[in-house]
ZALUM-69752 format. One record per residue (C-alpha): residue number from 1; x, y, z. Coordinates in steps of 0.2 Angstrom, whole numbers. Each point is the difference from the previous one (the first is absolute). Layout:
BEGIN
<node><num>NUM</num><c1>X</c1><c2>Y</c2><c3>Z</c3></node>
...
***
This chain:
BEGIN
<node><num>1</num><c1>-130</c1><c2>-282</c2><c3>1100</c3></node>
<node><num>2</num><c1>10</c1><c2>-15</c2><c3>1</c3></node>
<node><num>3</num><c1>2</c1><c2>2</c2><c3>21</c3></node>
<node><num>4</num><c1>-19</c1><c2>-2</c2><c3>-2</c3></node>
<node><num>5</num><c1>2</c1><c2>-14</c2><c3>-8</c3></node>
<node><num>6</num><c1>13</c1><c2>-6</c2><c3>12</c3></node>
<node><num>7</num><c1>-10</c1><c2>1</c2><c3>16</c3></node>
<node><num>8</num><c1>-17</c1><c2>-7</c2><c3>-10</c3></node>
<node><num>9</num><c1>11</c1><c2>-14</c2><c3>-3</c3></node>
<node><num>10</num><c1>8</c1><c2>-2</c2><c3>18</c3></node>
<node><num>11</num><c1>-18</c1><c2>3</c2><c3>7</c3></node>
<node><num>12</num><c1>-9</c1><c2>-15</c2><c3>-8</c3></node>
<node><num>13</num><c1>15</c1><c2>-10</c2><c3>4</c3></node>
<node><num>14</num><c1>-2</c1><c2>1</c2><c3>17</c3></node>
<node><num>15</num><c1>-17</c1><c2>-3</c2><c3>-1</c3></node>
<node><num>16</num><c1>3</c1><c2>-17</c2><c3>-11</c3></node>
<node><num>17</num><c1>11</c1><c2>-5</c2><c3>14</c3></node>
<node><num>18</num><c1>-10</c1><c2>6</c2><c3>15</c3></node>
<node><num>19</num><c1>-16</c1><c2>-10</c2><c3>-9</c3></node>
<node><num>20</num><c1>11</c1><c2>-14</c2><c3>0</c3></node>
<node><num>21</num><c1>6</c1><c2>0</c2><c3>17</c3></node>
<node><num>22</num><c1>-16</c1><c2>1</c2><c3>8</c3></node>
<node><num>23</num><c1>-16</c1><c2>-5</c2><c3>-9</c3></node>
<node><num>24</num><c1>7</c1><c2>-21</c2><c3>4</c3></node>
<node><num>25</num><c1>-3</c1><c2>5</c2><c3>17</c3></node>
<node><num>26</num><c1>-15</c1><c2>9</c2><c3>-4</c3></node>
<node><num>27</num><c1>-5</c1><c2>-17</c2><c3>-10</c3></node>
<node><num>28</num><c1>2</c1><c2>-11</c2><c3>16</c3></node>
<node><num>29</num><c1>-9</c1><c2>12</c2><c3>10</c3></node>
<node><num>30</num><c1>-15</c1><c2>-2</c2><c3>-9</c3></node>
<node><num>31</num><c1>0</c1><c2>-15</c2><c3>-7</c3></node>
<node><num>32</num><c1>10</c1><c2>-10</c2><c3>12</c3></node>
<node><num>33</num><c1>8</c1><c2>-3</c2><c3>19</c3></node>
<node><num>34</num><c1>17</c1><c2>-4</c2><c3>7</c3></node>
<node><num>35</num><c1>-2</c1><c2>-13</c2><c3>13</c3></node>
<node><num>36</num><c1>13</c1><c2>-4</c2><c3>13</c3></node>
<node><num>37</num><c1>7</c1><c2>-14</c2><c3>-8</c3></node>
<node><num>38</num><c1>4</c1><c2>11</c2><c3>-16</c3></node>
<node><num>39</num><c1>-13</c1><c2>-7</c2><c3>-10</c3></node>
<node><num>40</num><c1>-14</c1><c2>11</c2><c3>-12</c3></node>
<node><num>41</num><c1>-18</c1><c2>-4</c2><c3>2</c3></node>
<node><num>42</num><c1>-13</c1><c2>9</c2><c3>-5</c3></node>
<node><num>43</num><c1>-11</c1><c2>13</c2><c3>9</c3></node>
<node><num>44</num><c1>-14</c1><c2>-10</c2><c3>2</c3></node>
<node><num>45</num><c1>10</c1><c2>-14</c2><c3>6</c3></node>
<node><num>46</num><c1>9</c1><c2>10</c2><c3>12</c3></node>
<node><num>47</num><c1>-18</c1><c2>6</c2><c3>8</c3></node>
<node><num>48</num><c1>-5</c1><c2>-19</c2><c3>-1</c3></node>
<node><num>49</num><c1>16</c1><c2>-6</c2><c3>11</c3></node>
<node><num>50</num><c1>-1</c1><c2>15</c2><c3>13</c3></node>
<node><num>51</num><c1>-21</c1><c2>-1</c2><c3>1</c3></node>
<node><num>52</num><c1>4</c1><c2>-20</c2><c3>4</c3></node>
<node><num>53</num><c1>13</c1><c2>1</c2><c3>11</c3></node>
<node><num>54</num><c1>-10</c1><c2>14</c2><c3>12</c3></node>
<node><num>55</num><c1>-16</c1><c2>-10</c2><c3>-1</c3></node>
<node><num>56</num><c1>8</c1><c2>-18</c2><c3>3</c3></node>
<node><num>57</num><c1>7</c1><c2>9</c2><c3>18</c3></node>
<node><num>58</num><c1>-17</c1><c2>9</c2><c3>2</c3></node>
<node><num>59</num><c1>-9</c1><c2>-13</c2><c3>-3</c3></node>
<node><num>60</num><c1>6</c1><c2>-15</c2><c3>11</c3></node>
<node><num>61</num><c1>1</c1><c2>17</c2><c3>14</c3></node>
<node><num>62</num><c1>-18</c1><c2>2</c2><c3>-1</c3></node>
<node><num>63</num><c1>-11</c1><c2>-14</c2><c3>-9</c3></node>
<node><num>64</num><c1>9</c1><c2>-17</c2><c3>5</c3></node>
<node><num>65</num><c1>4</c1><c2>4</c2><c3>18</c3></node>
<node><num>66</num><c1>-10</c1><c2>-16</c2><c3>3</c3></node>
<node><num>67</num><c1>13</c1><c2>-10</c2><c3>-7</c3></node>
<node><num>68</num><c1>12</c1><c2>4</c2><c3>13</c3></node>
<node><num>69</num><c1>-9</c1><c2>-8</c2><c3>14</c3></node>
<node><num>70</num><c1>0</c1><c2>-14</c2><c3>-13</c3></node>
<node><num>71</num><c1>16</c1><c2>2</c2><c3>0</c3></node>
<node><num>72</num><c1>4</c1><c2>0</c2><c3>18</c3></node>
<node><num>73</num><c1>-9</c1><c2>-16</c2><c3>1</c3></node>
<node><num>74</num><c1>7</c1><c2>-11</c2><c3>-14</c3></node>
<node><num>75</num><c1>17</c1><c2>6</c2><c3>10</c3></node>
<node><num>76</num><c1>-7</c1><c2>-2</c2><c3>16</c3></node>
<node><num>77</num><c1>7</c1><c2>15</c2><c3>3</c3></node>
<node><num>78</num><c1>-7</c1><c2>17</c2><c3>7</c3></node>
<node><num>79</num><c1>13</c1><c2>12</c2><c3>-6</c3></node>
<node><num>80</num><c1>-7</c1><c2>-1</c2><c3>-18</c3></node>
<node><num>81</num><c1>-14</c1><c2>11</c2><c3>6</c3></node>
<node><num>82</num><c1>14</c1><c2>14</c2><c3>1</c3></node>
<node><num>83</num><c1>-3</c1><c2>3</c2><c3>-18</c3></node>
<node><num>84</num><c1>-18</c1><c2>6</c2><c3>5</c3></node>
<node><num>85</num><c1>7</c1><c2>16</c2><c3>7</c3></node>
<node><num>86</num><c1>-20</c1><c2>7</c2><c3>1</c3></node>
<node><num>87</num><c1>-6</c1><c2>-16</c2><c3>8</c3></node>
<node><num>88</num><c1>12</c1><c2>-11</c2><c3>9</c3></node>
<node><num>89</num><c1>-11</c1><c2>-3</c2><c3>15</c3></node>
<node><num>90</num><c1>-16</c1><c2>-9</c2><c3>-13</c3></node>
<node><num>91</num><c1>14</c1><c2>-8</c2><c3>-9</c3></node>
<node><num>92</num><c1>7</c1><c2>-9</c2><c3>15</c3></node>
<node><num>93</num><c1>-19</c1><c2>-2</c2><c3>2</c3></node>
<node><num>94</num><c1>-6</c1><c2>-7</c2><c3>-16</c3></node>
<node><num>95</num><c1>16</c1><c2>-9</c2><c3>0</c3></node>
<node><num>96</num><c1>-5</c1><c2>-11</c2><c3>17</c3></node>
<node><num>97</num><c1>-16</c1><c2>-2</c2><c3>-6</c3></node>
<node><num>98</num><c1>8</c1><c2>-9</c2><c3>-17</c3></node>
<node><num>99</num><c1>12</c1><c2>-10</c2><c3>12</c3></node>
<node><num>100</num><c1>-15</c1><c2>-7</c2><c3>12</c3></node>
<node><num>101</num><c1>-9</c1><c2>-3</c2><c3>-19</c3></node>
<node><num>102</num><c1>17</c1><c2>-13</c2><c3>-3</c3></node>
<node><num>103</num><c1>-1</c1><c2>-6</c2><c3>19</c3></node>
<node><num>104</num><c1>-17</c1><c2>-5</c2><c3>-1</c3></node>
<node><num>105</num><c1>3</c1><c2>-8</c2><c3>-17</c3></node>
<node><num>106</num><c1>15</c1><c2>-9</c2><c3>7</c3></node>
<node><num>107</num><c1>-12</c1><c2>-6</c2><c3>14</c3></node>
<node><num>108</num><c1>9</c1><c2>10</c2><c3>12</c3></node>
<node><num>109</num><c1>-10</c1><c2>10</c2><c3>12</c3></node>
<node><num>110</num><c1>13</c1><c2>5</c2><c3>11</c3></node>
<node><num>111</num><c1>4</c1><c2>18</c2><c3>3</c3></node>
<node><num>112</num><c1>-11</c1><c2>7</c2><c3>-13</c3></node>
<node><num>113</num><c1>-1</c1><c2>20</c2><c3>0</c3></node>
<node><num>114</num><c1>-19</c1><c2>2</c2><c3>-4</c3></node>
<node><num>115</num><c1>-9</c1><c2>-15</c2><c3>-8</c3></node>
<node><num>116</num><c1>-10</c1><c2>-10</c2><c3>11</c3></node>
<node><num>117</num><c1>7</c1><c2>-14</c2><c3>10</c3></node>
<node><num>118</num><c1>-16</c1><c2>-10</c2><c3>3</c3></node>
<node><num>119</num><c1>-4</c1><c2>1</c2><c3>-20</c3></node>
<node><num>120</num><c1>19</c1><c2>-4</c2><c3>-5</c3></node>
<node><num>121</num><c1>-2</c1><c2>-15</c2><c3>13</c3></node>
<node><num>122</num><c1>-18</c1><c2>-6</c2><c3>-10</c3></node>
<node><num>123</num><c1>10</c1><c2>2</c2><c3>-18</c3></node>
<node><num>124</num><c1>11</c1><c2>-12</c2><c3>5</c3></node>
<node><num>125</num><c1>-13</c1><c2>-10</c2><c3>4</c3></node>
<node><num>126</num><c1>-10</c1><c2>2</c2><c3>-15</c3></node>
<node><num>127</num><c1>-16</c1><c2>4</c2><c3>10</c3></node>
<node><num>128</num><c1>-9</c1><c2>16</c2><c3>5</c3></node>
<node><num>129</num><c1>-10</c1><c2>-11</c2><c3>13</c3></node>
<node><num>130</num><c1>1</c1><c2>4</c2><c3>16</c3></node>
<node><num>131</num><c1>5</c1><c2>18</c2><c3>-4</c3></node>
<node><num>132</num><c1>-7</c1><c2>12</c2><c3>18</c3></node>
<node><num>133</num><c1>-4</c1><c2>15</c2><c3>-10</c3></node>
<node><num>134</num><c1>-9</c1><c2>3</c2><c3>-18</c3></node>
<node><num>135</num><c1>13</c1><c2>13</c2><c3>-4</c3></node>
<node><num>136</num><c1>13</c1><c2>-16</c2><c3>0</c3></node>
<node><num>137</num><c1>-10</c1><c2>-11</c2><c3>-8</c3></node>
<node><num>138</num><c1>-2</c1><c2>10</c2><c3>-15</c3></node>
<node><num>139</num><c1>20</c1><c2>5</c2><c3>-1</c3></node>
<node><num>140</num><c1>1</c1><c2>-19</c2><c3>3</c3></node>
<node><num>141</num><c1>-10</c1><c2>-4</c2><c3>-18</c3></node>
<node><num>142</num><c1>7</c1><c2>15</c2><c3>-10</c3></node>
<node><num>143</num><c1>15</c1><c2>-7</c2><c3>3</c3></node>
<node><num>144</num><c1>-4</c1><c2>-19</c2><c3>0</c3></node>
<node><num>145</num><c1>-11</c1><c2>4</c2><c3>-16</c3></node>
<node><num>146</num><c1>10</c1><c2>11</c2><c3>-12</c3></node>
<node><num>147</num><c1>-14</c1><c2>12</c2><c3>5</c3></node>
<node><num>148</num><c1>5</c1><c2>19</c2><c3>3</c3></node>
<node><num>149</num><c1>-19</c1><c2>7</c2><c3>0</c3></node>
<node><num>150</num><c1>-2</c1><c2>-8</c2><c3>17</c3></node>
<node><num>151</num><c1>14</c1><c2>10</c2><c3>7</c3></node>
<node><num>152</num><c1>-6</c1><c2>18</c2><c3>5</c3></node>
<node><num>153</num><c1>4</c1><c2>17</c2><c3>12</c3></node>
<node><num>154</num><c1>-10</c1><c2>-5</c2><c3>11</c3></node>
<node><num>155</num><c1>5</c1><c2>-20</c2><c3>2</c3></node>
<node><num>156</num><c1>19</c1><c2>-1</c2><c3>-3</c3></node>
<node><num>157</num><c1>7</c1><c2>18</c2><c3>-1</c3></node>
<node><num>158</num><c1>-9</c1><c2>8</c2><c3>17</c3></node>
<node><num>159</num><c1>0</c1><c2>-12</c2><c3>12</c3></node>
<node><num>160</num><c1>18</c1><c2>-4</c2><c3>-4</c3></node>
<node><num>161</num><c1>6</c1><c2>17</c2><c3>-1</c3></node>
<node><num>162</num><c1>4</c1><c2>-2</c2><c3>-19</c3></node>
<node><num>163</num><c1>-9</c1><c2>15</c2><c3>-6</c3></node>
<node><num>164</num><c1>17</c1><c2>7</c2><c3>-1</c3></node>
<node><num>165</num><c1>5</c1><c2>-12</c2><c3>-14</c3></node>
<node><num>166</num><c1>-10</c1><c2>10</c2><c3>-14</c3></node>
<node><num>167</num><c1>13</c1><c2>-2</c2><c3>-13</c3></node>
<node><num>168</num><c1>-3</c1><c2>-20</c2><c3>0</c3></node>
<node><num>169</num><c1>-19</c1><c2>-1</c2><c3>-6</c3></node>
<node><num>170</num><c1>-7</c1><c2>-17</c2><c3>5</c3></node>
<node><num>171</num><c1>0</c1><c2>-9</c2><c3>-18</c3></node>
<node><num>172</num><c1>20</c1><c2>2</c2><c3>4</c3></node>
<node><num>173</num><c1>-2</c1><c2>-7</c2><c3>15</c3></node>
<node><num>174</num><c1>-7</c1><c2>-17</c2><c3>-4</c3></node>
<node><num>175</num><c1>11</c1><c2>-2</c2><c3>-15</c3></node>
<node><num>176</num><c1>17</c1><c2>5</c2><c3>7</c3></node>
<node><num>177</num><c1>-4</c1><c2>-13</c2><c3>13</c3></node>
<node><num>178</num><c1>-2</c1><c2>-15</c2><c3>-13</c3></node>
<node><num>179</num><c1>13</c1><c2>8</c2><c3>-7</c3></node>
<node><num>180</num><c1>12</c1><c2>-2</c2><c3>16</c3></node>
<node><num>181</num><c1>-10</c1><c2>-22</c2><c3>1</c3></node>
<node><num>182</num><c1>7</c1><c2>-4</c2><c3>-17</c3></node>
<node><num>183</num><c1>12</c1><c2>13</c2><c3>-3</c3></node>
<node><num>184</num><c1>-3</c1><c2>6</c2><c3>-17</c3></node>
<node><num>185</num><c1>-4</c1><c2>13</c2><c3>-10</c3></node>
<node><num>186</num><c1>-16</c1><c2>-8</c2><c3>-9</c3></node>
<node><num>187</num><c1>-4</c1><c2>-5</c2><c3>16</c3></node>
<node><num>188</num><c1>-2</c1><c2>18</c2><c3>5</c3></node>
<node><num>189</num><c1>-5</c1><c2>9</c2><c3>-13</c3></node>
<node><num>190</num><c1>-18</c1><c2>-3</c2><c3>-2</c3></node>
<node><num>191</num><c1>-2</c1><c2>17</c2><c3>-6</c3></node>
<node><num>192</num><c1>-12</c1><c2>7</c2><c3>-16</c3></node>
<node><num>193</num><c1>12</c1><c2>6</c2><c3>-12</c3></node>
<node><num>194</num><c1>-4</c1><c2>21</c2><c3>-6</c3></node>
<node><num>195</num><c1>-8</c1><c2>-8</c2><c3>-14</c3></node>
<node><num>196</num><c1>-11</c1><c2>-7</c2><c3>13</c3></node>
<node><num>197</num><c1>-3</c1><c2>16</c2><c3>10</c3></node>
<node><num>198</num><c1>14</c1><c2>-6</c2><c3>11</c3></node>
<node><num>199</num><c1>16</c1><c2>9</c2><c3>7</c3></node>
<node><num>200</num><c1>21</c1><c2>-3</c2><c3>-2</c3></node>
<node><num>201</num><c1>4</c1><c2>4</c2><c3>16</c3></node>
<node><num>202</num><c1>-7</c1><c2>-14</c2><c3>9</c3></node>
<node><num>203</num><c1>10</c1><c2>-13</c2><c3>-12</c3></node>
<node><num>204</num><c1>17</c1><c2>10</c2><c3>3</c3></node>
<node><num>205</num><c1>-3</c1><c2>-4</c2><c3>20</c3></node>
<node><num>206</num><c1>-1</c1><c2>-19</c2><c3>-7</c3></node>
<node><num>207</num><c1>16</c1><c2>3</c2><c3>-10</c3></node>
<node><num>208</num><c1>9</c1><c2>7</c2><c3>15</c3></node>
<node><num>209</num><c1>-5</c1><c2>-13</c2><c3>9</c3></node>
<node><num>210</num><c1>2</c1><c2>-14</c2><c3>-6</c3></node>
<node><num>211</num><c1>8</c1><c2>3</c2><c3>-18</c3></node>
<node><num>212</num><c1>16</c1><c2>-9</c2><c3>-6</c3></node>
<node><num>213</num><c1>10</c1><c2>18</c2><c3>-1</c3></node>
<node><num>214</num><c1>4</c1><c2>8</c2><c3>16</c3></node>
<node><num>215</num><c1>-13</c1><c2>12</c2><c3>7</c3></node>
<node><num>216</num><c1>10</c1><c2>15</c2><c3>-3</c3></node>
<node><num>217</num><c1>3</c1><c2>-4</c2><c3>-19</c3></node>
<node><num>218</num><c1>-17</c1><c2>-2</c2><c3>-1</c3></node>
<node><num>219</num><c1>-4</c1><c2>16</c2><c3>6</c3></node>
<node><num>220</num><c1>11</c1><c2>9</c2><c3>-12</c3></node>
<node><num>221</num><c1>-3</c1><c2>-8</c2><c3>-14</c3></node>
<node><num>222</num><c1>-19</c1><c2>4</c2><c3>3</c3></node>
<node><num>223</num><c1>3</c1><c2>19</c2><c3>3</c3></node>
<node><num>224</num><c1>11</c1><c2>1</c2><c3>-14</c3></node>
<node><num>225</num><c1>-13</c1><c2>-9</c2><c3>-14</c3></node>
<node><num>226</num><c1>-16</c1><c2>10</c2><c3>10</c3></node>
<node><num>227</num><c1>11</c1><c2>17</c2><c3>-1</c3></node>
<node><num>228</num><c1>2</c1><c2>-5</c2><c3>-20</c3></node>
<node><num>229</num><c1>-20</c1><c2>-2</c2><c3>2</c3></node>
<node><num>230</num><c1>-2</c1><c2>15</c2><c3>8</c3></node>
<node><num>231</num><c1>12</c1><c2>9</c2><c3>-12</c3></node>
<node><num>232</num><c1>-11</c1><c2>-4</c2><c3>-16</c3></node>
<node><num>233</num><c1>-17</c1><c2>0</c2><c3>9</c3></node>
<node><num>234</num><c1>3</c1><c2>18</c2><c3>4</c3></node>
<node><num>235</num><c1>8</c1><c2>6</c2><c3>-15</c3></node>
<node><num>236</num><c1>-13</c1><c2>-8</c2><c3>-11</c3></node>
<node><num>237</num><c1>15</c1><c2>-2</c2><c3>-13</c3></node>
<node><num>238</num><c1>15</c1><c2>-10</c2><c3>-1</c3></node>
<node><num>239</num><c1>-8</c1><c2>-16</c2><c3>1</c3></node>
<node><num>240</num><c1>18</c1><c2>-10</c2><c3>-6</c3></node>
<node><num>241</num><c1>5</c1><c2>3</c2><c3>17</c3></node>
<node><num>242</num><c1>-12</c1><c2>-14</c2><c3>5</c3></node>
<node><num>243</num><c1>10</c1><c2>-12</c2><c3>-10</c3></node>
<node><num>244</num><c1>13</c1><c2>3</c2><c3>16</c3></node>
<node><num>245</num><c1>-11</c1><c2>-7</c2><c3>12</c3></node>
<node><num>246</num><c1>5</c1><c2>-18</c2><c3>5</c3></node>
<node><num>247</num><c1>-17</c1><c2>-6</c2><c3>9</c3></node>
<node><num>248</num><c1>-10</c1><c2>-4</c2><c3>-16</c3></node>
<node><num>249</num><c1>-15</c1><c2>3</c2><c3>15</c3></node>
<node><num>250</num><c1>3</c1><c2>20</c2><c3>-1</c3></node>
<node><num>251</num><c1>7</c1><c2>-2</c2><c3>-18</c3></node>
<node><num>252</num><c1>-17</c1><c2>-5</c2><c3>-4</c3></node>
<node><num>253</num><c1>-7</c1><c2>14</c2><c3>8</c3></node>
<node><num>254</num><c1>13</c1><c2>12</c2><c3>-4</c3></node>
<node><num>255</num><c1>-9</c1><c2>0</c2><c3>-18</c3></node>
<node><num>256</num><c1>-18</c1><c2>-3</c2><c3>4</c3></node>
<node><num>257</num><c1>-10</c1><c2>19</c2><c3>-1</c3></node>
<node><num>258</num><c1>-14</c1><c2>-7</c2><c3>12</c3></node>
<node><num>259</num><c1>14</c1><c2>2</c2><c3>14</c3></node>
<node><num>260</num><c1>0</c1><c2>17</c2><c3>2</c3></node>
<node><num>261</num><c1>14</c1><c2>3</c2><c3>12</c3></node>
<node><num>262</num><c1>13</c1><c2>-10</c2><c3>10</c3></node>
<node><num>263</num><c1>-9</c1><c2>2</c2><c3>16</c3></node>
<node><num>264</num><c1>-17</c1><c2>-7</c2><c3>-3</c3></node>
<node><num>265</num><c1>10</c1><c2>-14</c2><c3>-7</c3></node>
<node><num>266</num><c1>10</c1><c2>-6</c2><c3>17</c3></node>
<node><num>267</num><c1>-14</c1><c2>5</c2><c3>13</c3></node>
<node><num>268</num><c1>-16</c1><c2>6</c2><c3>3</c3></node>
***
């Protein structure tokens, strides 16, 4: 009877110090994660930080590509359009068409990749008088006039073989190119907010362009703050995470319900 005892006794104290030895692990592994640097977070932390840091790389891979071509003309250099790997060729594109958009501006009509001479020549003038075709006339005063609705297809983009540029609506257009005459961000962003039934992208092309940090801090920092966006728009939970977001902008509508996701609030 006693050797019963005996093993009873050596049974459950194995058991004590098996219980012991594993259920901490068991305790971090459902409750909390081990990251690289040795510190503990929690589960839902942990799924934060990984969801983040893959959508901040998705995100500047495949919804601010545009920003590249900014990039390569703030730089003045085409190599940026590397980055692009799915579109090089219409990021050099856009990107020339950006640079002619600061030539013009300058008053420089030298060497411009597609916008037209003639109407670069009347800007400096201040006049659309004496303009040979209607087309140029009416690119002369969208641009003369802060007027975007005069610019169309059929007037600016086919004739001069800009129908390629279709990530650079025409609003852009007009606005980047006072942005390029006073150098400013205001200048260029004349753009309705979301609230307004506006879009973000467009004022992150004014930011890369003419914004006091360097284009390709601005870029990241808006991926990072838009995949945080992203993260809690998606998740429908979590909605601390927005308090991470350094743009109050995407802060704001990081905790608005009427923006439903992160994509209808960059772009249309």
């Amino acid at each position: 009877m006693r050797n019963i005892y005996r093993y009873i006794f050596v049974f459950f104290g194995f058991l004590a110090i098996f219980t012991l030895t594993i259920s901490p692990g068991f305790s971090q592994e459902t409750s909390s994660v081990r990251l690289y640097d040795g510190k503990h977070v929690s589960a839902e932390e942990f799924d934060l930080q990984v969801d983040v840091k893959e959508g901040t790389g998705a995100i500047k891979k495949d919804f601010l590509r545009i920003l590249y071509a900014c990039q390569a003309a703030r730089e003045n250099n085409l190599s940026y359009c590397d980055k692009d790997s799915s579109g090089i060729a219409k990021c050099k594109r856009n990107a020339g068409l950006i640079m002619d958009l600061r030539s013009v501006a300058e008053g420089n009509c030298q060497g411009l990749n597609v916008f037209p001479g003639d109407v670069c020549a009347a800007l400096n003038k201040g006049s659309c008088n004496g303009l040979a075709s209607k087309d140029a006339v009416r690119i002369c005063q969208a641009f003369l006039n802060r007027n975007h609705s005069l610019l169309s297809y059929e007037n600016f983009r086919k004739p001069y073989s800009v129908e390629e540029f279709s990530e650079i609506g025409e609003e852009e257009l007009v606005n980047i190119y006072y942005g390029y005459k006073f150098f400013s961000v205001a200048a260029c962003d004349r753009f309705k907010s979301w609230r307004q039934g506006g879009f973000y992208l467009p004022k992150l092309m004014c930011k890369v362009l003419f914004g006091p940090d360097s284009p390709q801090k601005t870029i990241d920092d808006a991926a990072l703050d838009l995949a945080y966006l992203n993260y809690v728009k998606e998740r429908k939970r979590n909605l601390s995470a927005c308090d991470r977001i350094e743009e109050p902008e995407i802060r704001d509508a990081c905790r608005d319900n009427q923006v439903k996701s992160f994509l209808s609030f960059l772009t249309d």
